[in-house]
C-alpha positions in Angstrom: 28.4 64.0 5.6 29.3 65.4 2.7 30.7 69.4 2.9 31.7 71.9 -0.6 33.5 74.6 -0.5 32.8 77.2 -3.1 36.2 77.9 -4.0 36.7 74.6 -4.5 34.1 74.3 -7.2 35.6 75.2 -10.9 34.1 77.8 -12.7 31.4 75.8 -15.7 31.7 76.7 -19.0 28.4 78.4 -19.7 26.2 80.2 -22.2 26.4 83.9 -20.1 30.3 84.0 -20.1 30.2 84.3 -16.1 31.7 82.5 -12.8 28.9 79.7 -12.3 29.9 77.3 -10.0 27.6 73.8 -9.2 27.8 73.1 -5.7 25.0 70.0 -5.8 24.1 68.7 -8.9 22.0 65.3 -8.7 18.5 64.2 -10.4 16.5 65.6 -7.5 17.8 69.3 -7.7 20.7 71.3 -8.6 22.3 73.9 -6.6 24.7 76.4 -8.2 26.5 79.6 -7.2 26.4 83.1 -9.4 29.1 85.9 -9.1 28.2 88.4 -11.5 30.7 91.3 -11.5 29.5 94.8 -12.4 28.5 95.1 -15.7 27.4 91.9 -16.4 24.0 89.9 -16.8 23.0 86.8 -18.0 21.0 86.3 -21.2 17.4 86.3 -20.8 16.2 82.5 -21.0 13.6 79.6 -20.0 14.2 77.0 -17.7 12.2 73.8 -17.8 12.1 73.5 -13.7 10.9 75.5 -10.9 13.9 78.0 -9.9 14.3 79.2 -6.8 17.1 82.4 -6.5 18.5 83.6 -3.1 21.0 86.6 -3.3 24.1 85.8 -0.7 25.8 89.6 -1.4 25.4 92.4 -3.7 22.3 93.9 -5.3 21.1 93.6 -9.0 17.9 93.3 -10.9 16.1 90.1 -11.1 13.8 89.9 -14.5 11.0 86.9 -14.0 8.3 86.8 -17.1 7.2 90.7 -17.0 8.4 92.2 -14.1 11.6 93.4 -13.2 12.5 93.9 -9.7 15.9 95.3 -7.8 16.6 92.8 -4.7 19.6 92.7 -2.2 21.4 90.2 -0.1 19.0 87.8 2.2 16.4 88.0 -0.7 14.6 84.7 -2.4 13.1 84.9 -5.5 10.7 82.1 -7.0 10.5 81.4 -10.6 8.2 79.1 -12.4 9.2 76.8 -14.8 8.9 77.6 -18.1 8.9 81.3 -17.5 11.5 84.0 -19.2 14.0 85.2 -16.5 17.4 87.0 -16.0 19.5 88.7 -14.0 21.7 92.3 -14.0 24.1 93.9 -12.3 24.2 97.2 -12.8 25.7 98.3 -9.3 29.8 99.1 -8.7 30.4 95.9 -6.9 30.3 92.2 -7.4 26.3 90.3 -7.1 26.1 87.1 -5.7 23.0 84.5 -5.9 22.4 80.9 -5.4 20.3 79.0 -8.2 18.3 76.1 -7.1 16.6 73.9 -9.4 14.4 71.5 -8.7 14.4 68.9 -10.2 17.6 69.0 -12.0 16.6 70.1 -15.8 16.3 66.9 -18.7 15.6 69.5 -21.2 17.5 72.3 -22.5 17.4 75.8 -21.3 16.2 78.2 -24.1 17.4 81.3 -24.4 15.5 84.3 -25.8 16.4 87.1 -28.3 15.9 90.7 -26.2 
């Protein structure tokens, strides 16, 4: 058995400037852990794998292709590959989400101007 803790995980170096920690990462699917603090978001982009988002704490806006939606903790969220997505937190305390890719992307993500 293999067991991660989160605050175990280092923070990745990423494109949205935020703490993003990988918890799985392996060719069948990659599991990683968002904080966002308030303020933040991540830039709107593309990913070339089904995406699966579960919010552990918090509440924020979730943007998948045209629709925008506010969600809380204990809420999962599907996004298609291929499909314009992103996430805000507009609220006073931190937000929390798990991203699950499936498989783990072999392309790049693309990120879009907006």
């Amino acid at each position: 058995m293999i067991t991660r803790k989160l605050k175990d995980a280092p923070v990745m170096e990423n494109a949205h400037n935020v703490d993003a920690r990988n918890l799985y990462n392996e060719e069948s699917a990659m599991v990683t852990i968002i904080t966002l603090k308030p303020g933040q978001s991540l830039k709107r982009h593309i990913t070339p794998v089904d995406v699966a988002f579960y919010v552990l704490s918090g509440t924020g806006i979730v943007e998948v292709g045209d629709e925008k939606k506010e969600v809380s903790a204990d809420t999962l969220i599907e996004s298609p590959k291929d499909i314009m997505h992103c996430w805000y937190n507009e609220r006073g305390e931190d937000l929390r989400f798990m991203v699950i890719k499936a498989p783990r992307p072999a392309k790049k993500t693309v990120f879009v101007a907006g």
